[in-house]
mmCIF file as gemmi writes it, N, C-alpha and C atoms, coordinates in Angstrom:
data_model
loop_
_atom_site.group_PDB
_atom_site.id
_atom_site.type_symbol
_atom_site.label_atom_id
_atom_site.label_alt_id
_atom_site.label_comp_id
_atom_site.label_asym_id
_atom_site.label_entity_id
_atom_site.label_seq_id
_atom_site.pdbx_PDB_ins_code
_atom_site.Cartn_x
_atom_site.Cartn_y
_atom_site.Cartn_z
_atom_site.occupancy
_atom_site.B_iso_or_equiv
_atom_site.pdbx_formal_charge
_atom_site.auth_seq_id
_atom_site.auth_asym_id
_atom_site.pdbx_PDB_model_num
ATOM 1 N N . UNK Axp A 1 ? -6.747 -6.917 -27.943 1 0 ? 1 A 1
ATOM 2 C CA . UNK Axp A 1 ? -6.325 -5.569 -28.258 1 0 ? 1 A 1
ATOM 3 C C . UNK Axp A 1 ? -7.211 -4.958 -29.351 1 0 ? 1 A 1
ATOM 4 N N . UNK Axp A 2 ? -7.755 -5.569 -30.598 1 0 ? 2 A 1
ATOM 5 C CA . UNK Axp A 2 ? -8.685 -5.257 -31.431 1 0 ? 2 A 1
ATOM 6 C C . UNK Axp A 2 ? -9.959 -4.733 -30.57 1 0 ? 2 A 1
ATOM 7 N N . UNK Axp A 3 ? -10.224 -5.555 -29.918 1 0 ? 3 A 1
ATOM 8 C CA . UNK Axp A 3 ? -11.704 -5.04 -29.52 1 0 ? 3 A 1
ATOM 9 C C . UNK Axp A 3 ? -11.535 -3.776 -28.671 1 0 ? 3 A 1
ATOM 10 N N . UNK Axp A 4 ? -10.392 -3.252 -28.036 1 0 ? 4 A 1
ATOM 11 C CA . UNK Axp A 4 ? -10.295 -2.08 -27.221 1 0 ? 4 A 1
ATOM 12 C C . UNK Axp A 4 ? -9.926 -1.391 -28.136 1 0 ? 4 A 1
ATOM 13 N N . UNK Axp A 5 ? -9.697 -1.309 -29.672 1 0 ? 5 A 1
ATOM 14 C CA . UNK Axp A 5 ? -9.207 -0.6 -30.264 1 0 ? 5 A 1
ATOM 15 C C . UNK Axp A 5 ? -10.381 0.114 -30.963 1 0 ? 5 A 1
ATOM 16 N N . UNK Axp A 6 ? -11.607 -1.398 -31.309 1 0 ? 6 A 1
ATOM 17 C CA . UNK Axp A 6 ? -12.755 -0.93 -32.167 1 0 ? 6 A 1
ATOM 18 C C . UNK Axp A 6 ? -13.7 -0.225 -31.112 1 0 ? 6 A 1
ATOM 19 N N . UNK Axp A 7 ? -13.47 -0.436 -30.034 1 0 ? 7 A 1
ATOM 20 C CA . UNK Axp A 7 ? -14.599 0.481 -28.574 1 0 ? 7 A 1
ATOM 21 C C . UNK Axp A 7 ? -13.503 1.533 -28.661 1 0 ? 7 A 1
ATOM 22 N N . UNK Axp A 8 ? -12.726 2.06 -28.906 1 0 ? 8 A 1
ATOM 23 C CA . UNK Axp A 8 ? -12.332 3.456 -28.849 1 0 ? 8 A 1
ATOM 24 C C . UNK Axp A 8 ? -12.467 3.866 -29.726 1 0 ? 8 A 1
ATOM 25 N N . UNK Axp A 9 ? -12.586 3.557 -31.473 1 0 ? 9 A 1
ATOM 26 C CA . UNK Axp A 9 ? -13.352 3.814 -32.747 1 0 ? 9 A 1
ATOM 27 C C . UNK Axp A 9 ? -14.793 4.117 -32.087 1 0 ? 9 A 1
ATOM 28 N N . UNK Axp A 10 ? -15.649 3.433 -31.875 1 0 ? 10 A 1
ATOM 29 C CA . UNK Axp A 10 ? -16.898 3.738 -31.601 1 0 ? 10 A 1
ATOM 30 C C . UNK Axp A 10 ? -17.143 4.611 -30.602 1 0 ? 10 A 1
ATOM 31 N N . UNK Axp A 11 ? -16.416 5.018 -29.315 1 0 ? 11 A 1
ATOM 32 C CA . UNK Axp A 11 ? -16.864 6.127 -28.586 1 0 ? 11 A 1
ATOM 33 C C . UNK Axp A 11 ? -15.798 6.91 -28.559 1 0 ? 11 A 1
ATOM 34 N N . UNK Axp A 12 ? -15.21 7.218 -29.531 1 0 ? 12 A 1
ATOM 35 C CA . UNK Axp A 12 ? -13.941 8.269 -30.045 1 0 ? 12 A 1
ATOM 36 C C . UNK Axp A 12 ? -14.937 9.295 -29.371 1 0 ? 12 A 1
ATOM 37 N N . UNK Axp A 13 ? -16.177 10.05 -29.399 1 0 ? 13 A 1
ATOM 38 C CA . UNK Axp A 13 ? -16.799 11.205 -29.308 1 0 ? 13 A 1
ATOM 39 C C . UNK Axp A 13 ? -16.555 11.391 -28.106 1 0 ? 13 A 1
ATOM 40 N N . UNK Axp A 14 ? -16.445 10.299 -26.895 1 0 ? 14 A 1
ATOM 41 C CA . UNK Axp A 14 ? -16.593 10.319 -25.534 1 0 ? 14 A 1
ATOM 42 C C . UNK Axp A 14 ? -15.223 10.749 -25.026 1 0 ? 14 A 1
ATOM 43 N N . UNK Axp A 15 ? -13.937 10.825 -26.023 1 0 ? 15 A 1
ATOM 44 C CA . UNK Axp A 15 ? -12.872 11.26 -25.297 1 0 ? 15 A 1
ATOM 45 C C . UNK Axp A 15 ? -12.416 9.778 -24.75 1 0 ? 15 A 1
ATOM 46 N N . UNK Axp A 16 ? -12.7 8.45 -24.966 1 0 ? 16 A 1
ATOM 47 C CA . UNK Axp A 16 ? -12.441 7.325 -24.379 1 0 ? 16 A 1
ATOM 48 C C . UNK Axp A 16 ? -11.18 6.991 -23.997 1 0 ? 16 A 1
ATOM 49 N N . UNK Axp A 17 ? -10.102 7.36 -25.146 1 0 ? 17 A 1
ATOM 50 C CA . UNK Axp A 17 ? -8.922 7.553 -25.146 1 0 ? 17 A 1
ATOM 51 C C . UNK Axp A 17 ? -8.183 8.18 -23.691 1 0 ? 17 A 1
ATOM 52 N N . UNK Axp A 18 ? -8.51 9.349 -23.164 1 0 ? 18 A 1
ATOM 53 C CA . UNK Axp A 18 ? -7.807 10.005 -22.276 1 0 ? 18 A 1
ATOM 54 C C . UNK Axp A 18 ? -8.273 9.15 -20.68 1 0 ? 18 A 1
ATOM 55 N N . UNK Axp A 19 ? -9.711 8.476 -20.905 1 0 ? 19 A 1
ATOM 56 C CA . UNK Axp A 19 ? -10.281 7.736 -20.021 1 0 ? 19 A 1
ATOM 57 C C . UNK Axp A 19 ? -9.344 6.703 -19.505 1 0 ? 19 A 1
ATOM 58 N N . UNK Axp A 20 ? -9.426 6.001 -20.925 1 0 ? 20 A 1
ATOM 59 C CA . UNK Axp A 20 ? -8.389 4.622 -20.502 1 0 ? 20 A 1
ATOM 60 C C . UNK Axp A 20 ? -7.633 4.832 -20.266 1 0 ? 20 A 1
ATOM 61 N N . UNK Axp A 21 ? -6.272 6.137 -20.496 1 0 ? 21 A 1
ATOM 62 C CA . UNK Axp A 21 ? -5.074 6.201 -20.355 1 0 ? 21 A 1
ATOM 63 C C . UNK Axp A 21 ? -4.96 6.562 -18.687 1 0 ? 21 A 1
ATOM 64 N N . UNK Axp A 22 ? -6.346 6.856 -18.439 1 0 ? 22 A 1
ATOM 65 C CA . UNK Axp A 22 ? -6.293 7.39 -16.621 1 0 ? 22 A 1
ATOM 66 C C . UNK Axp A 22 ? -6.432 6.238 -15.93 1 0 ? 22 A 1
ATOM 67 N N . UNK Axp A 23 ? -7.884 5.342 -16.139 1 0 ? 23 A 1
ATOM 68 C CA . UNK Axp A 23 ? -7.776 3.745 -15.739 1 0 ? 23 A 1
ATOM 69 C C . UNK Axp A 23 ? -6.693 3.062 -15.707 1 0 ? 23 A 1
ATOM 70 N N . UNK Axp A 24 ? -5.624 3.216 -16.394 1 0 ? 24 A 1
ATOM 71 C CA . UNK Axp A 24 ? -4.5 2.229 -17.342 1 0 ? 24 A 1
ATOM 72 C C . UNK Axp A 24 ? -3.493 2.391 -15.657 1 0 ? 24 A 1
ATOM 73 N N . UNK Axp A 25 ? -3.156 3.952 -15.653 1 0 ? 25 A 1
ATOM 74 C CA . UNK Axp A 25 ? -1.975 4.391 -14.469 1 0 ? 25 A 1
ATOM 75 C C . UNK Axp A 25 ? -2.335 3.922 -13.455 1 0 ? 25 A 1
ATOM 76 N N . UNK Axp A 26 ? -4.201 4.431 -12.891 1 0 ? 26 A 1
ATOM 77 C CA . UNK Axp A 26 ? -4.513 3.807 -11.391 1 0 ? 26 A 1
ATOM 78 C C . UNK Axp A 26 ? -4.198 2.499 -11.398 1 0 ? 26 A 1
ATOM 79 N N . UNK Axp A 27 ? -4.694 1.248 -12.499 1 0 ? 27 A 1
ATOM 80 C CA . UNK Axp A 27 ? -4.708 0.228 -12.011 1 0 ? 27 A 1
ATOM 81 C C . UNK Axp A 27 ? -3.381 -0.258 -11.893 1 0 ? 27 A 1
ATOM 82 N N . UNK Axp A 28 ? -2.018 0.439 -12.697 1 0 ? 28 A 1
ATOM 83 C CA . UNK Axp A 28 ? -0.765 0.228 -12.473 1 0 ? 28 A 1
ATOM 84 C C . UNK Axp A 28 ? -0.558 0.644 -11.163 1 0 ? 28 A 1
ATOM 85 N N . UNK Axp A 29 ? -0.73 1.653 -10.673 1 0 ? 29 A 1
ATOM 86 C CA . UNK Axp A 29 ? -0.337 1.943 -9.792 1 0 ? 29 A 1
ATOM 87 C C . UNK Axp A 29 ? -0.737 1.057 -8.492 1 0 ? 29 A 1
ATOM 88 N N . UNK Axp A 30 ? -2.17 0.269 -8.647 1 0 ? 30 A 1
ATOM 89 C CA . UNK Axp A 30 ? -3.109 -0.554 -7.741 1 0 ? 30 A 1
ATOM 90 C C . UNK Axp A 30 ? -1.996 -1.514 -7.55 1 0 ? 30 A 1
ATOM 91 N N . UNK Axp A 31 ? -1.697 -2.223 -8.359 1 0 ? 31 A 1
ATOM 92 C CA . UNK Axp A 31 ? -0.244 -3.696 -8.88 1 0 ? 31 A 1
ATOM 93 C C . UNK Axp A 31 ? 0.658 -3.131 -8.011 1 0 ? 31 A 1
ATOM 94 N N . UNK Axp A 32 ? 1.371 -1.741 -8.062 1 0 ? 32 A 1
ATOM 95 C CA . UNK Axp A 32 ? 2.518 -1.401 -7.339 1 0 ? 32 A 1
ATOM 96 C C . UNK Axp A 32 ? 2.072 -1.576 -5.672 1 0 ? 32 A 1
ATOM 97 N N . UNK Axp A 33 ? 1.089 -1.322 -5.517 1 0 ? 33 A 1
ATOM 98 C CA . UNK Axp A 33 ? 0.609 -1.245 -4.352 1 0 ? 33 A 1
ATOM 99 C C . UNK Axp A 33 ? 0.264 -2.566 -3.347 1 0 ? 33 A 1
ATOM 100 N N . UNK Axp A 34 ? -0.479 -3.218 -4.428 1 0 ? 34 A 1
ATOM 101 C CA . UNK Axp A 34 ? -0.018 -4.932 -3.936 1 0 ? 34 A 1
ATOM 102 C C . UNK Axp A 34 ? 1.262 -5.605 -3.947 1 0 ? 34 A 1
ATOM 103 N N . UNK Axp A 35 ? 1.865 -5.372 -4.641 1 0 ? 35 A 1
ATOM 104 C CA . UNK Axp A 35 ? 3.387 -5.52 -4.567 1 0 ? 35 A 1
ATOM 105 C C . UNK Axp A 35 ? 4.151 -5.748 -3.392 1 0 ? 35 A 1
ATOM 106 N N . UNK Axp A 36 ? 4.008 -4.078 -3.088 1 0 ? 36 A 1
ATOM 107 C CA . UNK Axp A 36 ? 4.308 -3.392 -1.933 1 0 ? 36 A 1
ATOM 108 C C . UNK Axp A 36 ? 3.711 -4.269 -0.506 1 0 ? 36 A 1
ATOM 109 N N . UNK Axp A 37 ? 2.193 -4.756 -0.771 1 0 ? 37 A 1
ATOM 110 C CA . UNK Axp A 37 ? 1.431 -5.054 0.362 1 0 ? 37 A 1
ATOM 111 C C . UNK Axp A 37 ? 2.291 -6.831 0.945 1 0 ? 37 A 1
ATOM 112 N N . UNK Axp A 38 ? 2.547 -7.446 -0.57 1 0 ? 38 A 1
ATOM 113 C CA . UNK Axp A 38 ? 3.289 -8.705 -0.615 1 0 ? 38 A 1
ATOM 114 C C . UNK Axp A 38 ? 4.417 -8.579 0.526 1 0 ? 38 A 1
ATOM 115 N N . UNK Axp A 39 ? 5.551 -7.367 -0.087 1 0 ? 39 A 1
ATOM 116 C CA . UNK Axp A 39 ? 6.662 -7.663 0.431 1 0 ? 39 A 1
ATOM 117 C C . UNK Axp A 39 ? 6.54 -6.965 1.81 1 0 ? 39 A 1
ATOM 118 N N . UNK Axp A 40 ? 5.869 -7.692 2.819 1 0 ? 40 A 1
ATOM 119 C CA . UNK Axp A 40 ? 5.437 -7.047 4.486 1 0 ? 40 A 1
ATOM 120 C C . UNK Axp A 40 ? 6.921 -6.335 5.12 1 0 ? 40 A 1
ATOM 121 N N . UNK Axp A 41 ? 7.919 -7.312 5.092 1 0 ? 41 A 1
ATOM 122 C CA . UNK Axp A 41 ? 9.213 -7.049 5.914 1 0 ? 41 A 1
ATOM 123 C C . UNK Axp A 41 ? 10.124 -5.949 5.294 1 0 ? 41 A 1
ATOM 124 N N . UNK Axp A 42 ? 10.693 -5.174 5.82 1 0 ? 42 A 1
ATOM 125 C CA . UNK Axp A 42 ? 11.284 -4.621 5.175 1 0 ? 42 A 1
ATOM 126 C C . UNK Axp A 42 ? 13.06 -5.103 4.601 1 0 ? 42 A 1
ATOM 127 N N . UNK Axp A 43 ? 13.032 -6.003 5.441 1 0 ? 43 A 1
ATOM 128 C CA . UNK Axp A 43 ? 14.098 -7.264 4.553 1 0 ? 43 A 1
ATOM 129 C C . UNK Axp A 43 ? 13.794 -7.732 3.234 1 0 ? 43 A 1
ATOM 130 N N . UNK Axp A 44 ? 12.501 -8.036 3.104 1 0 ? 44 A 1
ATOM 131 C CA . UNK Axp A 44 ? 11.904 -8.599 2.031 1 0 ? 44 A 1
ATOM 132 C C . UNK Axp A 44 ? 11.824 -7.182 0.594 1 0 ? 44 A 1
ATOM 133 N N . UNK Axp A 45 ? 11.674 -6.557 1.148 1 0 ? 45 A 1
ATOM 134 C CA . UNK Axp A 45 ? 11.65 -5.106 0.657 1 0 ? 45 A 1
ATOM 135 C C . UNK Axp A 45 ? 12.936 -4.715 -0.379 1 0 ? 45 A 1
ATOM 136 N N . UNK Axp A 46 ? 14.025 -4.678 1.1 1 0 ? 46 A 1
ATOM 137 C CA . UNK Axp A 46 ? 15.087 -4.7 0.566 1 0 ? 46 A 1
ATOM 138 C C . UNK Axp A 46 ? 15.845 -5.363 -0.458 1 0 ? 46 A 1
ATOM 139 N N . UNK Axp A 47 ? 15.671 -6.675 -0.22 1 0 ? 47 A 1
ATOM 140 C CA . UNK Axp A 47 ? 16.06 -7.541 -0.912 1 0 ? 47 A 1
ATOM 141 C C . UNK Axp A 47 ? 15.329 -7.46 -2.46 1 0 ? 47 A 1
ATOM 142 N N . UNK Axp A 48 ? 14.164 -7.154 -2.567 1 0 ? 48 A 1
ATOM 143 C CA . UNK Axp A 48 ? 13.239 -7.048 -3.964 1 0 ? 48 A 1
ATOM 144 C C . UNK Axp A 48 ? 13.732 -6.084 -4.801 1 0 ? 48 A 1
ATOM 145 N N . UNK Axp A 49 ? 14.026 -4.655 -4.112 1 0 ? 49 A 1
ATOM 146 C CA . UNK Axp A 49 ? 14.551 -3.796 -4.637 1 0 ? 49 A 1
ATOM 147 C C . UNK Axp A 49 ? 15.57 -3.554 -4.95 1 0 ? 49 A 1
ATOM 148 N N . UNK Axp A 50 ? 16.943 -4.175 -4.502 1 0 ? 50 A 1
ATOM 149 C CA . UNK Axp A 50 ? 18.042 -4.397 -4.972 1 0 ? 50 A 1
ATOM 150 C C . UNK Axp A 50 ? 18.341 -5.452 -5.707 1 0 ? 50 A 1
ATOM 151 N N . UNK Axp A 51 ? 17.321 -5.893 -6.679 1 0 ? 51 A 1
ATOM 152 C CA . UNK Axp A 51 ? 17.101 -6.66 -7.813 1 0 ? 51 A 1
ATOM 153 C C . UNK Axp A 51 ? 17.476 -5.662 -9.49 1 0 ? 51 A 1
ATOM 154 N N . UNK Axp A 52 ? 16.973 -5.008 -9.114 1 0 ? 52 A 1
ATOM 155 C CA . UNK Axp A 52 ? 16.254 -3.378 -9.808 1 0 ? 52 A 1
ATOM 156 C C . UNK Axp A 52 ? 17.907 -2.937 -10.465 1 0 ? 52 A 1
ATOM 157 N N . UNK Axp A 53 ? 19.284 -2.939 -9.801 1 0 ? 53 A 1
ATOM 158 C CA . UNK Axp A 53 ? 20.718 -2.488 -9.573 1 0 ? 53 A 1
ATOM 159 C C . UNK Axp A 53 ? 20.277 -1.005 -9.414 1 0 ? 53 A 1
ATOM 160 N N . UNK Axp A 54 ? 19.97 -0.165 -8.413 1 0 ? 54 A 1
ATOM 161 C CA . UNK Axp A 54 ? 20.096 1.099 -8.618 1 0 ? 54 A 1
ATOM 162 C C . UNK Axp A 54 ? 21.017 1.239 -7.226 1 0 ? 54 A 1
ATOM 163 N N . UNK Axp A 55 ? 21.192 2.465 -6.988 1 0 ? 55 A 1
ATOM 164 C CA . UNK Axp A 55 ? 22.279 3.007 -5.929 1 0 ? 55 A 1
ATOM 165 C C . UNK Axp A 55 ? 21.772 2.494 -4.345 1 0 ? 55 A 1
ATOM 166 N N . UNK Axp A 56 ? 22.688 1.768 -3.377 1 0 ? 56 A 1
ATOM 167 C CA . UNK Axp A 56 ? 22.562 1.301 -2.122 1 0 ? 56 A 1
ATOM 168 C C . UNK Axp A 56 ? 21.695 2.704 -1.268 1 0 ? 56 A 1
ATOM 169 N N . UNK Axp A 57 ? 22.101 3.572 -1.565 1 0 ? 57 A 1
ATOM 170 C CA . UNK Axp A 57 ? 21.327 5.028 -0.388 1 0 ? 57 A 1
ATOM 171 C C . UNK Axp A 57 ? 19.425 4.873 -1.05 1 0 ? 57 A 1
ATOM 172 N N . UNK Axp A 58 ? 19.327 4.239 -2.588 1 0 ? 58 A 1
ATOM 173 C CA . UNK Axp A 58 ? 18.106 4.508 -2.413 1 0 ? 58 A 1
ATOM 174 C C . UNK Axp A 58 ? 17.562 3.653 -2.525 1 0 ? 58 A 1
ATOM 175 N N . UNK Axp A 59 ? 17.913 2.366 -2.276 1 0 ? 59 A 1
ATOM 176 C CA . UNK Axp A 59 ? 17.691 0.933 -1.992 1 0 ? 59 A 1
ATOM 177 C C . UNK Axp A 59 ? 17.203 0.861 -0.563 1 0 ? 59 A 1
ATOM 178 N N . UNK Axp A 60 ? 18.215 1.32 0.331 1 0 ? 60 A 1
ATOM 179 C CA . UNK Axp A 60 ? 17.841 1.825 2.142 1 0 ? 60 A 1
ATOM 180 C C . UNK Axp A 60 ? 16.702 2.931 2.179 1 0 ? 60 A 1
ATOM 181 N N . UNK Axp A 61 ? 16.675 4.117 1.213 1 0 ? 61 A 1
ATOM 182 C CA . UNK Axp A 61 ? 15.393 4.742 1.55 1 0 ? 61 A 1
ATOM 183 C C . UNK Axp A 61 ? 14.287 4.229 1.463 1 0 ? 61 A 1
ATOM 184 N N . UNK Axp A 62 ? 14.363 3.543 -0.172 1 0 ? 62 A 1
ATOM 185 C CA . UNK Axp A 62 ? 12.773 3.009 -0.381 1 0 ? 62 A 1
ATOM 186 C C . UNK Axp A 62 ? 12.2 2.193 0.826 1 0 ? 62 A 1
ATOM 187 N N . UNK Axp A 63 ? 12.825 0.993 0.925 1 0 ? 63 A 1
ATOM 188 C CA . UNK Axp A 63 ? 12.846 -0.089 1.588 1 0 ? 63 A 1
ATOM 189 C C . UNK Axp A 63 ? 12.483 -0.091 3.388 1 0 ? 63 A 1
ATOM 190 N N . UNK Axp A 64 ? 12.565 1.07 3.723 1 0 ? 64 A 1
ATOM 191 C CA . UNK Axp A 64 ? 12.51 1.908 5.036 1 0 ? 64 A 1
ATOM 192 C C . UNK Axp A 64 ? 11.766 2.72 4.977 1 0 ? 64 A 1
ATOM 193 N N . UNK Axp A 65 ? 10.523 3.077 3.98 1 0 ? 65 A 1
ATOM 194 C CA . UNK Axp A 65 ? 9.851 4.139 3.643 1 0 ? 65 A 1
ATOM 195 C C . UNK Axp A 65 ? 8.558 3.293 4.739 1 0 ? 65 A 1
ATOM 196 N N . UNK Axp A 66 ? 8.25 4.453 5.328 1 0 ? 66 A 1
ATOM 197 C CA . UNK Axp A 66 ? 6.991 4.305 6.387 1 0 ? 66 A 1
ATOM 198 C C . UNK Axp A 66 ? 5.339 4.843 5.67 1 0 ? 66 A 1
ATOM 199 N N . UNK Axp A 67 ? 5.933 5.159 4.811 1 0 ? 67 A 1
ATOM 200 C CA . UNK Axp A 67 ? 4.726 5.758 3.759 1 0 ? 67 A 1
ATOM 201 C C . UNK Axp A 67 ? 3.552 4.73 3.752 1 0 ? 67 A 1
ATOM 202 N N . UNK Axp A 68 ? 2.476 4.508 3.316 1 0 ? 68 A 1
ATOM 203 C CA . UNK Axp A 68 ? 1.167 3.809 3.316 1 0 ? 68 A 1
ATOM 204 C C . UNK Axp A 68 ? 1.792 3.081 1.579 1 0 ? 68 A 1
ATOM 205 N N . UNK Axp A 69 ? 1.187 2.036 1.754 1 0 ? 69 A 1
ATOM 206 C CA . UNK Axp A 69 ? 1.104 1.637 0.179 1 0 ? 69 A 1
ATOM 207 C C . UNK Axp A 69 ? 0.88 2.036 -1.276 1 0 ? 69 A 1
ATOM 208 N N . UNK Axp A 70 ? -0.007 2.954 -1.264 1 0 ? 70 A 1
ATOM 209 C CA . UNK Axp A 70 ? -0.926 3.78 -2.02 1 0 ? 70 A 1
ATOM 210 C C . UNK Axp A 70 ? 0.361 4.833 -2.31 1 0 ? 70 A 1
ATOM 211 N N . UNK Axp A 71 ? 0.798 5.568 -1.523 1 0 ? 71 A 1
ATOM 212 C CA . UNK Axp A 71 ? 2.437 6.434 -1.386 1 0 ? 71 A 1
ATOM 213 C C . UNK Axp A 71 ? 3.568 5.482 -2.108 1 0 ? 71 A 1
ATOM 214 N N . UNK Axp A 72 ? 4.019 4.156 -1.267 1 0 ? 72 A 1
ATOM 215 C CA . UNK Axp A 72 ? 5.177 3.513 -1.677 1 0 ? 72 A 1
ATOM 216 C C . UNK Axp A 72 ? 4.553 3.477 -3.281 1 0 ? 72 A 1
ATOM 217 N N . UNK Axp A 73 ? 3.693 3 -3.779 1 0 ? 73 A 1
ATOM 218 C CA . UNK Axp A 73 ? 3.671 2.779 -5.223 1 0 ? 73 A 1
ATOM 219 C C . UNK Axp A 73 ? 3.732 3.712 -6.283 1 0 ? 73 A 1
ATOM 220 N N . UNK Axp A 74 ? 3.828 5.062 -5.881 1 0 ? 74 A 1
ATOM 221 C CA . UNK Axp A 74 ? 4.675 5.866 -6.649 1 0 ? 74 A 1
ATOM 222 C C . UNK Axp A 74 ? 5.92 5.88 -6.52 1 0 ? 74 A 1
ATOM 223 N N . UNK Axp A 75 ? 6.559 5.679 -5.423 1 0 ? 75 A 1
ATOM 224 C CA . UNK Axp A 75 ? 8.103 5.882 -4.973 1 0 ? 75 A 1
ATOM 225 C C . UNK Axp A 75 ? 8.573 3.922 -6.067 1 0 ? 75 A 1
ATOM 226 N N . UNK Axp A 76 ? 7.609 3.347 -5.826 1 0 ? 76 A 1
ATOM 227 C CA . UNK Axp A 76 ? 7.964 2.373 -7.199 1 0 ? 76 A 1
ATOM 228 C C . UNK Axp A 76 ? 8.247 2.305 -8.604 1 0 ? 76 A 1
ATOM 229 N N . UNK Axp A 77 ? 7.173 3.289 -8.511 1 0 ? 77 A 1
ATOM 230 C CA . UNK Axp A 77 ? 6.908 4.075 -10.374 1 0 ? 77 A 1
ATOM 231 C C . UNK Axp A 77 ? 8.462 4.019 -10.808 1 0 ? 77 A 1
ATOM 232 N N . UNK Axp A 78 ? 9.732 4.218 -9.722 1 0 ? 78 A 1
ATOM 233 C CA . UNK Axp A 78 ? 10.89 4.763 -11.138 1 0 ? 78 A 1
ATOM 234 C C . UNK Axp A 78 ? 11.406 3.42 -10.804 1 0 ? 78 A 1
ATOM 235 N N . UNK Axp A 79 ? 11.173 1.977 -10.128 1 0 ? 79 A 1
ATOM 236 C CA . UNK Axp A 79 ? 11.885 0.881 -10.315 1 0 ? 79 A 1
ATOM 237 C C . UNK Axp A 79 ? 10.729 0.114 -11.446 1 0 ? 79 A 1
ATOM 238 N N . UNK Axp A 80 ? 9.521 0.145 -10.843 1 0 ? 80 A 1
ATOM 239 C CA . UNK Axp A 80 ? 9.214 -0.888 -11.836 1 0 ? 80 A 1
ATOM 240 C C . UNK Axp A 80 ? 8.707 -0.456 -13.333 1 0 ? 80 A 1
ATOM 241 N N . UNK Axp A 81 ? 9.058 -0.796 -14.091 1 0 ? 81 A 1
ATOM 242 C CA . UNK Axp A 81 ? 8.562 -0.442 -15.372 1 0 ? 81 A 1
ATOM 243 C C . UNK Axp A 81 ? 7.418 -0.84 -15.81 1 0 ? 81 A 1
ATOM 244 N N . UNK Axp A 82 ? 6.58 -0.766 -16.754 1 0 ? 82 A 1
ATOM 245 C CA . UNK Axp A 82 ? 5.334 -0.857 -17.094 1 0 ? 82 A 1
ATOM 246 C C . UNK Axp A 82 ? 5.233 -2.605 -17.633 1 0 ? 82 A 1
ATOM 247 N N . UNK Axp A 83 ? 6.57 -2.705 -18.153 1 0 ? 83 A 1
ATOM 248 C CA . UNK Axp A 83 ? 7.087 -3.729 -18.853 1 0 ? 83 A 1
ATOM 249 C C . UNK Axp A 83 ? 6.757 -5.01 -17.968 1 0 ? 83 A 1
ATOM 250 N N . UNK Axp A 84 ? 7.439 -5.013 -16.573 1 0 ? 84 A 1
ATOM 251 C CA . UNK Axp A 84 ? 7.344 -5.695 -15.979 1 0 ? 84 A 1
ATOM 252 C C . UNK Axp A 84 ? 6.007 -6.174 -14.711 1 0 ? 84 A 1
ATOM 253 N N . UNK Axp A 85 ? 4.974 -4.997 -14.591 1 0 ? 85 A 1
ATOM 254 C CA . UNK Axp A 85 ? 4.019 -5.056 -14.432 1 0 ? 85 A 1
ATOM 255 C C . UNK Axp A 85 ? 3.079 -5.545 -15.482 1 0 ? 85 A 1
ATOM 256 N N . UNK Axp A 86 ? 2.69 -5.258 -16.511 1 0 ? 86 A 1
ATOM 257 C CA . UNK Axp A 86 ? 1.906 -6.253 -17.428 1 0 ? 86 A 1
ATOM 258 C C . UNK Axp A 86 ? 2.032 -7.594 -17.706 1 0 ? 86 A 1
């Protein structure tokens, strides 16, 4: 963490800051997306996401979502936390 702290001291001029914070989301979002790619079945799906305790109607939407991966891993964004991705 020091050394990403002293490379954003040193190219503070470059705006580095707003850089990483853009790198930081895609590659979260990349994780959600493998995630997603893991759980193939949508049993498997189901079952992952009703780990999470949120409401049965959006446990059946997610989990049934025909969306591409790259899509499902925003519709992840409000189960998984950042917390649990790092």
């Amino acid at each position: 963490m020091q050394f990403i702290k002293g490379w954003l001291q040193y190219f503070k001029l470059a705006d580095m800051k707003g850089i990483l914070r853009d790198i930081d989301g895609w590659i979260r979002r990349r994780i959600r997306a493998v995630y997603w790619k893991q759980w193939k079945k949508i049993k498997t799906r189901y079952r992952m996401i009703r780990r999470y305790n949120i409401p049965e109607w959006k446990v059946h939407e997610l989990a049934n979502c025909r969306k591409g991966p790259w899509r499902a891993a925003l519709m992840l964004n409000q189960i998984l936390s950042d917390k649990e991705i790092a």
